[in-house]
Every structure is written in C-alpha cells, then in structure tokens.
DRENMILO-351496 format. One record per residue: x, y, z of N, C-alpha, C in turn; residue in three letters. Coordinates in steps of 0.2 Angstrom, whole numbers. Layout:
// DRENMILO-351496
NODE    n_c1    n_c2    n_c3   ca_c1   ca_c2   ca_c3    c_c1    c_c2    c_c3   res
NODE       X       Y       Z       X       Y       Z       X       Y       Z   ALA
...
***
This chain:
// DRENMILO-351496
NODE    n_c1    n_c2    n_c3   ca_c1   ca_c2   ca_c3    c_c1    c_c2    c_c3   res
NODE       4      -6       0       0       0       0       4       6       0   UNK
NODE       3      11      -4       8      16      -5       3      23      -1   UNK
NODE       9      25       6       6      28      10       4      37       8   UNK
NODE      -1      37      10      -4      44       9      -3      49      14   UNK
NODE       0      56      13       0      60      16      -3      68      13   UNK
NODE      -5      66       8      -9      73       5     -15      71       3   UNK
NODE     -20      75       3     -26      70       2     -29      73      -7   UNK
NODE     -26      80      -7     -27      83     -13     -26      79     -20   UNK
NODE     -29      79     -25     -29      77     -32     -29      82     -38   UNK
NODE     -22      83     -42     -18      77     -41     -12      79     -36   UNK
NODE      -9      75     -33      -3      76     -29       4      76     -29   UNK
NODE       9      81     -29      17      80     -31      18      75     -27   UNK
NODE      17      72     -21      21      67     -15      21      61     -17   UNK
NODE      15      58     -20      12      52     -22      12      50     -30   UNK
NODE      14      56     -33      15      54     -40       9      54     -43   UNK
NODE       5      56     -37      -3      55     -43      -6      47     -42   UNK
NODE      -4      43     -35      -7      37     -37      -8      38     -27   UNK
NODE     -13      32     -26     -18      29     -30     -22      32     -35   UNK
NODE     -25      32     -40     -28      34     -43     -35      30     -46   UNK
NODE     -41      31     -51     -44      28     -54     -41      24     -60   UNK
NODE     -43      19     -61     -41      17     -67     -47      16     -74   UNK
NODE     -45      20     -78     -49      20     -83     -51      16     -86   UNK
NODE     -60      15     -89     -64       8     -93     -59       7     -96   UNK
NODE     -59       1     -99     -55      -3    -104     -58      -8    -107   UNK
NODE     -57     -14    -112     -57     -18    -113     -55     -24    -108   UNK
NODE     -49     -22    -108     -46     -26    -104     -43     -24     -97   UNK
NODE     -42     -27     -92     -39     -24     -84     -41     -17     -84   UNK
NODE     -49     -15     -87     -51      -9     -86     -54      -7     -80   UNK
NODE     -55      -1     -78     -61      -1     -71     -65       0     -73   UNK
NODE     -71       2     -67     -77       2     -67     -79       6     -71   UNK
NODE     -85       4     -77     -89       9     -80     -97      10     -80   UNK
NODE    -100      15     -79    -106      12     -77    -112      10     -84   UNK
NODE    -114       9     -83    -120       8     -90    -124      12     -91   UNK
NODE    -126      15     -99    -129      21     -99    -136      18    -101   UNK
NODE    -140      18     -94    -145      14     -95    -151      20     -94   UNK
NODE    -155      18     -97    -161      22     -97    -166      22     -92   UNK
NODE    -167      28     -86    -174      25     -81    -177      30     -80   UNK
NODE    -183      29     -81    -190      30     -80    -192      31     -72   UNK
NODE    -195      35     -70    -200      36     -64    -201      44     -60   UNK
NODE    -206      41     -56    -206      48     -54    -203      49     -47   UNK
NODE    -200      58     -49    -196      60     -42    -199      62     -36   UNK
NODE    -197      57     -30    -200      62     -25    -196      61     -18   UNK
NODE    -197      66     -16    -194      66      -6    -198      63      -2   UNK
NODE    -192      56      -3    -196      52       6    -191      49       7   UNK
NODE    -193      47      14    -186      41      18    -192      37      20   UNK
NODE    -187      28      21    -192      24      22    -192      25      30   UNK
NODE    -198      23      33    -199      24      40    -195      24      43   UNK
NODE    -190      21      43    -188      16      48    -180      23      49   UNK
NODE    -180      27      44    -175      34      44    -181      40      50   UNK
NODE    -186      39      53    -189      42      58    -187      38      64   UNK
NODE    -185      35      66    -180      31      72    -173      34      71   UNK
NODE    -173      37      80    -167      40      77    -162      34      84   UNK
NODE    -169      33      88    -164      30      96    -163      25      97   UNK
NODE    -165      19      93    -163      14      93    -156      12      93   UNK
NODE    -152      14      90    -144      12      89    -141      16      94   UNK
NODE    -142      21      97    -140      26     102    -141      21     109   UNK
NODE    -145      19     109    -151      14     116    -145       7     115   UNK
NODE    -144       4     112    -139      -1     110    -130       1     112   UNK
NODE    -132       6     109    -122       8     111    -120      10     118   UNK
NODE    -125      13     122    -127      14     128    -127       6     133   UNK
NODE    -132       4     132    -131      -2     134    -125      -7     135   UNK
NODE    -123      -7     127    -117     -11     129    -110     -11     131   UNK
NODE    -110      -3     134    -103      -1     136    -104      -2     145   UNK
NODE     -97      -4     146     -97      -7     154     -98      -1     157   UNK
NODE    -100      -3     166    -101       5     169     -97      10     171   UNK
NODE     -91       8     170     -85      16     166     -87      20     162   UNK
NODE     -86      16     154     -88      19     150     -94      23     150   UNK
NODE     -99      21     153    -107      24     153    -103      29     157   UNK
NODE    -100      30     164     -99      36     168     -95      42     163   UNK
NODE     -90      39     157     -86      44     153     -93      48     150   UNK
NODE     -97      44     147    -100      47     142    -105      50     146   UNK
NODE    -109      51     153    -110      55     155    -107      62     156   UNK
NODE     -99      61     158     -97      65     161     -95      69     154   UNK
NODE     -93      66     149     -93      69     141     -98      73     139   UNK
NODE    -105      71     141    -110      76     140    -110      83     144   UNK
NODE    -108      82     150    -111      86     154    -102      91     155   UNK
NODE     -98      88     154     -93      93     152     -94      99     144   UNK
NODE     -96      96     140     -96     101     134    -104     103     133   UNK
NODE    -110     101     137    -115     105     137    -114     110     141   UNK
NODE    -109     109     150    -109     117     152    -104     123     148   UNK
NODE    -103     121     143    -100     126     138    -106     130     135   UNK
NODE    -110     126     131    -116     130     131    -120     136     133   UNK
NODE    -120     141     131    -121     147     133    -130     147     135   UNK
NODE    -134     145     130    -142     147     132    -143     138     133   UNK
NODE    -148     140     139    -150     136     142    -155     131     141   UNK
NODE    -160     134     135    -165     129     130    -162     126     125   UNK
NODE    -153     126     124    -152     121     121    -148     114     126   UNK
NODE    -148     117     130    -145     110     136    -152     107     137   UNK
NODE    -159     110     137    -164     107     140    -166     103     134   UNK
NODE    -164     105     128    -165     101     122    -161      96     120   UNK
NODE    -154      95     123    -151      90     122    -152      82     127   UNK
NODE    -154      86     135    -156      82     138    -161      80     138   UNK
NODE    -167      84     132    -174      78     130    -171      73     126   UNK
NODE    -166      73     121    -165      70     115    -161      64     119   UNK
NODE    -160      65     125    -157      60     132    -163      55     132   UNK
NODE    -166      59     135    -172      54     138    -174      50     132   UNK
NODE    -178      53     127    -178      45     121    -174      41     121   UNK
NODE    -167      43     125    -164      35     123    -164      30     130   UNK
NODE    -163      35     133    -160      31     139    -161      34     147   UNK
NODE    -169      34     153    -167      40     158    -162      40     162   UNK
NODE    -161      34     162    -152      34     168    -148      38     164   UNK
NODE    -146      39     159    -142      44     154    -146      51     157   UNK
NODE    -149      51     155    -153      60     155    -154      61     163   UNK
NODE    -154      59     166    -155      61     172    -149      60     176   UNK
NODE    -145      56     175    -135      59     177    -133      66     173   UNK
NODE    -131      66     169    -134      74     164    -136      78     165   UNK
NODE    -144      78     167    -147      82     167    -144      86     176   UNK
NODE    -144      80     181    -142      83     188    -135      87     188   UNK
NODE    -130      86     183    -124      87     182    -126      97     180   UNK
NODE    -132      97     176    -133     102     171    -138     106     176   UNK
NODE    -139     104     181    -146     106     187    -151     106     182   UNK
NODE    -152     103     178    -161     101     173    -162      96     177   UNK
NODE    -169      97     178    -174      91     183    -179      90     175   UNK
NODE    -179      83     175    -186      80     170    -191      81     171   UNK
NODE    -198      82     166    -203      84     169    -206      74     168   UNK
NODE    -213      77     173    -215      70     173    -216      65     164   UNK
NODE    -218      70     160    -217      67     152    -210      63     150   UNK
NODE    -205      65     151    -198      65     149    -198      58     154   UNK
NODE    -198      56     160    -200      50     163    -203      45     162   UNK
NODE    -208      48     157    -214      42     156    -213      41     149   UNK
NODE    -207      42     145    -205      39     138    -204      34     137   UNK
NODE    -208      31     132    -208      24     130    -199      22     127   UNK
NODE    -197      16     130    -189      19     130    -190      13     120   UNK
NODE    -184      15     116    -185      13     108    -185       7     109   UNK
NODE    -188       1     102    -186      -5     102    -179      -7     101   UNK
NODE    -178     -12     105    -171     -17     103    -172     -16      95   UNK
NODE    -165     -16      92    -163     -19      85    -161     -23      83   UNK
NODE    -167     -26      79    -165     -33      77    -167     -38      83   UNK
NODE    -171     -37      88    -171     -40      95    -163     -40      98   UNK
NODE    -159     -35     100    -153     -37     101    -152     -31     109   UNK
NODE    -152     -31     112    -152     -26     117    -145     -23     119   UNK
NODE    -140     -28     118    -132     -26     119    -126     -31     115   UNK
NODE    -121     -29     113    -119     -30     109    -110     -28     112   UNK
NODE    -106     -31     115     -98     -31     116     -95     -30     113   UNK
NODE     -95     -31     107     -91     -28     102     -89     -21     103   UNK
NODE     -97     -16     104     -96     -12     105     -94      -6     110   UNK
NODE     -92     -11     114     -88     -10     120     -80      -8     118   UNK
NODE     -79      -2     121     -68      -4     122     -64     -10     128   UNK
NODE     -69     -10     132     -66     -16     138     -70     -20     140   UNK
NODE     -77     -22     134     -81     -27     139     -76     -34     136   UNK
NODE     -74     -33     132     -71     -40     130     -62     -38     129   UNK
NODE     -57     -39     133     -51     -37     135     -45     -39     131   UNK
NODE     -43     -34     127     -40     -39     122     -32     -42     125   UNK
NODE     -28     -38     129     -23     -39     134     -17     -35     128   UNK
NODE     -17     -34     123     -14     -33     118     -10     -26     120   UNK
NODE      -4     -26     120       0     -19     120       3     -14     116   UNK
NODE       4     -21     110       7     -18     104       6     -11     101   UNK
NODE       8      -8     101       8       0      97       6       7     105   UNK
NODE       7       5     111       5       8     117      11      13     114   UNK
NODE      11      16     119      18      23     121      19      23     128   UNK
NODE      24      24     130      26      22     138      32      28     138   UNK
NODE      29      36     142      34      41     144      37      39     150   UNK
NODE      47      38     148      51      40     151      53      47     155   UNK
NODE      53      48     162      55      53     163      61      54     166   UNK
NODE      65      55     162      73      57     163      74      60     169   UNK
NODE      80      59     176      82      67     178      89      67     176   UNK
NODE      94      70     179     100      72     179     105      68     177   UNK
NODE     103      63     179     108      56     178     105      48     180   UNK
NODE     103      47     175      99      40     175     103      34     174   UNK
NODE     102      29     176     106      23     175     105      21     169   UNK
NODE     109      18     164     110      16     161     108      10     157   UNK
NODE     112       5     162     110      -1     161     104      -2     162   UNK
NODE      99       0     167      91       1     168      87       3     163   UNK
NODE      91       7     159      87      12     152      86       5     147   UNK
NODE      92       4     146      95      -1     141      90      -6     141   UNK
NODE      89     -11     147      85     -17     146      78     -15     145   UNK
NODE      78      -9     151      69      -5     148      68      -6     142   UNK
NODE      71      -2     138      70      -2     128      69      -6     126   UNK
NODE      76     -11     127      74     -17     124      66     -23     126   UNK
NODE      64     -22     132      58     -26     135      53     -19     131   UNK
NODE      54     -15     131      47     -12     128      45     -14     120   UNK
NODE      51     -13     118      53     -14     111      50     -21     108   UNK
NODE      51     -27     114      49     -33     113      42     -35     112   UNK
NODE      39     -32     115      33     -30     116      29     -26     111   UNK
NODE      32     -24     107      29     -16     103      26     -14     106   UNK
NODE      30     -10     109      29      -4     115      34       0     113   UNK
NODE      31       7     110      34      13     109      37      18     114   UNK
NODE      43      18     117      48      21     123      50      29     122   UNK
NODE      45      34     125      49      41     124      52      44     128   UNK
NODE      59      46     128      62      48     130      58      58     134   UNK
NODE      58      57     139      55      65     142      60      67     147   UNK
NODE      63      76     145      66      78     150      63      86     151   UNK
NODE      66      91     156      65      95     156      65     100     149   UNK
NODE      70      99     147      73     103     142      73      97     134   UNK
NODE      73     100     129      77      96     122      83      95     122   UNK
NODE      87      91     118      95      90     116      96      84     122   UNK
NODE     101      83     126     103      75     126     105      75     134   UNK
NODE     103      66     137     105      68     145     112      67     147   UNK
NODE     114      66     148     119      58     151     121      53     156   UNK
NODE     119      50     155     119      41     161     124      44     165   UNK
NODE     123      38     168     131      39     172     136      33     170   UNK
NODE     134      32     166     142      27     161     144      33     157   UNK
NODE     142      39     156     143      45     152     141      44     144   UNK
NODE     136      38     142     132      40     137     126      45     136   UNK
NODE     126      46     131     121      52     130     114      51     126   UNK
NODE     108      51     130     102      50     130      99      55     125   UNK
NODE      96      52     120      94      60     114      85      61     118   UNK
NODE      83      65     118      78      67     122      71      68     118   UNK
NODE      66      66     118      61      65     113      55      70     112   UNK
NODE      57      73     121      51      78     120      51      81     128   UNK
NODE      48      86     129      48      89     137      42      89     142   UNK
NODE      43      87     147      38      87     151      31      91     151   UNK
NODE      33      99     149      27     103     148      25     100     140   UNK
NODE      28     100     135      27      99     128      25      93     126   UNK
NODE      24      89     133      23      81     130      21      75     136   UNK
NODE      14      80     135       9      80     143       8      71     143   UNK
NODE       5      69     147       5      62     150      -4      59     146   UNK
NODE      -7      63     143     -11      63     141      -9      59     132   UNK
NODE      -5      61     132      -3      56     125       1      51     128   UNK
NODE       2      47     132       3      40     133       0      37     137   UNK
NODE       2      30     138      -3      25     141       0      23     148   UNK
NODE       7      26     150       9      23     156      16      26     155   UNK
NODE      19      27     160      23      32     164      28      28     168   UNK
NODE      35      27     167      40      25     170      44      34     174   UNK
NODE      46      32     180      52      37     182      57      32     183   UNK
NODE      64      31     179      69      27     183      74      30     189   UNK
NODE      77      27     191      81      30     195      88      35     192   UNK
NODE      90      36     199      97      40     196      97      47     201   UNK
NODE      98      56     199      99      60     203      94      63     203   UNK
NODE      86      59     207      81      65     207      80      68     211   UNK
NODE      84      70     214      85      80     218      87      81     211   UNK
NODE      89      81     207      89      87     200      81      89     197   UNK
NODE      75      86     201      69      86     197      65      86     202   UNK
NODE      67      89     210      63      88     215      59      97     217   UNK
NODE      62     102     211      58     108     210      54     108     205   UNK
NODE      56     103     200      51     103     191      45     103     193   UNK
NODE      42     109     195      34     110     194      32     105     187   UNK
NODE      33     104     182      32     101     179      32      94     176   UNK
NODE      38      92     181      38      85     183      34      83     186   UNK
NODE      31      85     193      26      83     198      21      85     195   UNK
NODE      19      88     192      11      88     187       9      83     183   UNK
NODE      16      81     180      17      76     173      15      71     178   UNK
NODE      18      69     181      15      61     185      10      61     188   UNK
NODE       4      69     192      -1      70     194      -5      68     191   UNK
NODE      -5      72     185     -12      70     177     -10      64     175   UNK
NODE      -5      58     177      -7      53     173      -8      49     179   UNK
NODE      -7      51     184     -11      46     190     -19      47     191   UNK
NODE     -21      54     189     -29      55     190     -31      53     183   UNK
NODE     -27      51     179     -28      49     173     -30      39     172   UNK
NODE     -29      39     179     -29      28     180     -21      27     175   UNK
NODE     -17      33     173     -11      27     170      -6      24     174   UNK
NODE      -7      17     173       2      15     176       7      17     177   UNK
NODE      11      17     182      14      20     185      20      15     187   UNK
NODE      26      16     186      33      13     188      37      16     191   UNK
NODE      38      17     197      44      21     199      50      15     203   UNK
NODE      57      17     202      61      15     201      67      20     207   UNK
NODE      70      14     212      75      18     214      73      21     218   UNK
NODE      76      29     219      73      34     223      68      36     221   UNK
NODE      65      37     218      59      38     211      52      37     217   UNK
NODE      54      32     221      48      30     224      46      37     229   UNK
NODE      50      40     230      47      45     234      43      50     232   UNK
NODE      42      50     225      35      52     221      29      50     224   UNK
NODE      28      44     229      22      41     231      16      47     236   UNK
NODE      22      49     240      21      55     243      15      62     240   UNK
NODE      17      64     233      15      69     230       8      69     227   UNK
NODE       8      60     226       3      56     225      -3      53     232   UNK
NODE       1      54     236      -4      54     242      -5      47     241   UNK
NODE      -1      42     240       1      36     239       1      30     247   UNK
NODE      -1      26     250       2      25     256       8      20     256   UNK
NODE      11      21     263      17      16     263      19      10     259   UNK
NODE      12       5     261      13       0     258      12      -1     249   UNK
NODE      10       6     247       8       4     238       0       5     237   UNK
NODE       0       4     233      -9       3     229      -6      -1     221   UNK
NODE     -11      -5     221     -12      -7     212     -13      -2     207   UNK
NODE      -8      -2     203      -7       2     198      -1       8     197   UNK
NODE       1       5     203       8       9     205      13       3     205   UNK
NODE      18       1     201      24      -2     201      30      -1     206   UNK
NODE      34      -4     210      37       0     214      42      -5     215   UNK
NODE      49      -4     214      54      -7     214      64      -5     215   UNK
NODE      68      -9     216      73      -4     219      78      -2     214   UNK
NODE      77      -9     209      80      -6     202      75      -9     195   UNK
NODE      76      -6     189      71      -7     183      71     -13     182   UNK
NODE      69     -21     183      71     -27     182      66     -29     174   UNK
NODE      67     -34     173      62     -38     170      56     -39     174   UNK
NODE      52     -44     180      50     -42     184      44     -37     186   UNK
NODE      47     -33     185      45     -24     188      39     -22     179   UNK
NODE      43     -23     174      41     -24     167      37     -28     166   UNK
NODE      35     -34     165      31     -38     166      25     -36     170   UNK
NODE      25     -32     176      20     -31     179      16     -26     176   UNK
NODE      20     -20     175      20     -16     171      16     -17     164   UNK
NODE      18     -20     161      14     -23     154       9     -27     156   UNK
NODE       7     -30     160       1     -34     162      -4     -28     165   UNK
NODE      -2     -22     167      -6     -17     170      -9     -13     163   UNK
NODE      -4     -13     161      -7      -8     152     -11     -14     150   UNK
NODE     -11     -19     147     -13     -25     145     -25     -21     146   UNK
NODE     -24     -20     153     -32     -19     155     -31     -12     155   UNK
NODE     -26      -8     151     -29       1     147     -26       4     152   UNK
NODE     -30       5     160     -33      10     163     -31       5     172   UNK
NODE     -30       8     177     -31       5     182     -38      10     185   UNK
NODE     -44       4     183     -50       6     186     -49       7     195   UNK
NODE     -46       3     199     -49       3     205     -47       9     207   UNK
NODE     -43      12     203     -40      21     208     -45      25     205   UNK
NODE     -51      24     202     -56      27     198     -59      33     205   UNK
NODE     -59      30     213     -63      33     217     -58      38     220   UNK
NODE     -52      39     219     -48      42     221     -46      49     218   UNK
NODE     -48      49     211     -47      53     208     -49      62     206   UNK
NODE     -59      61     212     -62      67     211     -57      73     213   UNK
NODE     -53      68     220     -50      72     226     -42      77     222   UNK
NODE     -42      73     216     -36      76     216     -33      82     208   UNK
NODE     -31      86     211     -33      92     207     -28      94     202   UNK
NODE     -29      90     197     -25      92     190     -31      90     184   UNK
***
C-alpha cells in the first residue's frame, strides 16, 4: 500500500497514485451503463429513517459502567459550555428517548430536573431483537494486547544506564513505543557518560498522549523543584495510567498521596528489572487502572 500523506488530487508526494483506473477492454475499471430510467421523483425516507434512538439505546447499553460514567461526564462537560440554556434542555430531552439513567446523570450534572413526560417515555425497540452488543464496548471483552502503546520515560539528571537499556529493549519486545522526556530538548547523560537524545519535554509532552509512565532511578534531587515534573506524574495518575517508579523515584508516592505499603497500579521497585516490566505490561494490557477510579475526584490536575 503506498502511504498517503496529502489528500489533494492530483498530488506531487504520491506521483498522482492511488488513482482511478480508466474503462477498458481489458484490466479496465469500473464503468457504469448508460442505461435508461424512468420514474417519478420524489422526497421520502423509508420509516424506519424516523427512528433515530434505537442504535444510540444499543451503544449505551453495551458499554461497561465506566464507559457509561465517561460518556456521561462527556455530556455534561461540553454541554456546560453552552451558553443558552433551552439548548442543554434540548439535548437532555433527545437524552431521555434514549435512555433515563443517561438524562438524568446529565441532566443533575446540568441542574435540569425531567418533567414527569420525559420520565414516562416509552424507551426505543431493541434492534434486530438485540439489546447489547460487546463488540461495541472498548473493555467489555479485554484484548490484553500492548502492541503499538507509548510508555513516557521521565529522565532526571543522571539515570542509569544499564536500567534504560533493558527498559528499551523489554518495551521494544513487546511493541511498545519508549519516549524519552526531560526538562529541556537536546541530550541527557547516564552515568556510564552516554548520552540520551531526548524526545520531547515534560510541559510539551503531557501524559495525556501516553498509556503509562516509568520514572527510573538516578539524581532525582535534580527534578525535586520541576513543577512540571510533579504535574506530569499527577495528570497521569488521575488519569488511571500506570505508573513505575524506580530507585529513589519512589518518593514520588508522597506527592501522590500514595500509602506506605503501595496501591495497584503503582509499580514499585529498587531497580528497573524484567520483573517490575512484566508487571507493568500486564497493568497496560487492561488500558486503565480502574480501581483508583474513586480516588481521583479528590485530586486536582
């Protein structure tokens, strides 16, 4: 497949291809027949284009009760942007035909109260007799798959080496994409005195573009003032990302409101092992660590 990066036609990057290929006799393309038809024109959709909430009532259903939390809090986050207030009371009726437990998380989020009619809606028919469907879930069925993840490295002053090294290699085994993050751009250096080329900065390469988060050991007093370091690791622990810390690294747990003995979803270890990685890649494997889902109102990033 010859990769596309302009969409325009025709185009100098691609030579002009994909392209159609014109009728032919032979290995020609498609042509149509220039056939003759009769009838009369007119504007209609078959009934079944006046249902709108059937397939909405379905998609709902069969998202586990995460997902249904996202996609309330999805609503209710970009409706309070909404400026006039008869269109959030119109979004949260187009609620109610589908689903009231949806309209009425929403609606309490939006302070709309239902009137008794929006309650007594007849909820749409199953499609196809089908009421929920997994497929259409991100986590009802688990695929444990990592390949193509990203996992931000957060460098400080002087990281170990031989730690970095197996790191790469075990992410890399896995296809698992490894970014290097420091404060600044340009290169770190271990303490063998090789130099780390740096892939991106803390503020420029928020936690919010990847799936899990190592800190390894080394001189974290060099990184014990980076307001932007400690943010970096906040947003991706209210984020549910895993988390690896390594070394001294662990006193991160602190900033985290973490307890002595740990929580799941936090790796915790005294140097980078296979081990520690393996755990680590089992915790990505399920996305997200749910069970820190009740922890995270309190924490403010």
């Amino acid at each position: 497949m010859i990769p596309i990066r302009q969409t325009t036609s025709p185009t100098p990057l691609t030579i002009n291809w994909p392209r159609e290929t014109p009728p032919a006799a032979k290995r020609g393309g498609f042509e149509s027949y220039a056939e003759r038809v009769d009838g009369e024109k007119i504007r209609q959709r078959s009934p079944s284009f006046g249902e709108y909430y059937s397939h909405p009532l379905l998609f709902w259903r069969s998202q586990t009760p995460i997902e249904q939390q996202h996609i309330i809090d999805g609503f209710s986050f970009e409706l309070s942007k909404v400026v006039r207030e008869w269109i959030r009371e119109r979004v949260v009726d187009q609620l109610a035909h589908i689903d009231l437990q949806l309209a009425q998380a929403v609606g309490k989020n939006l302070g709309i109260e239902l009137t008794d009619e929006q309650r007594s809606i007849t909820p749409p028919p199953d499609v196809n007799g089908l009421k929920k469907d997994p497929t259409l879930s991100l986590y009802a069925i688990p695929s444990g798959d990592v390949k193509g993840r990203v996992v931000a490295v957060l460098l400080n002053d002087r990281p170990v080496a031989k730690e970095l090294l197996a790191l790469l290699k075990t992410l890399k085994a896995h296809g698992v994409h490894a970014k290097l993050l420091y404060s600044r751009m340009g290169k770190v250096k271990a303490d063998d005195g090789s130099e780390l080329p740096v892939a991106g900065t803390f503020a420029g390469s928020p936690s919010l573009t990847v799936d899990a988060v190592i800190v390894p050991g080394g001189d974290l007093q060099s990184l014990s003032n980076n307001g932007d370091f400690h943010y970096y690791l906040l947003e991706a622990y209210k984020h549910l990302k895993p988390i690896l810390l390594a070394g001294d690294a662990r006193q991160c747990k602190a900033p985290l409101q973490i307890a002595s003995q740990g929580e799941e979803g936090v790796v915790e270890t005294d140097a980078i092992d296979s081990q520690a990685l393996d755990e680590l890649i089992t915790l990505m494997a399920v996305h997200r660590v749910w069970s820190r889902s009740a922890k995270i109102a309190a924490i403010p990033a």
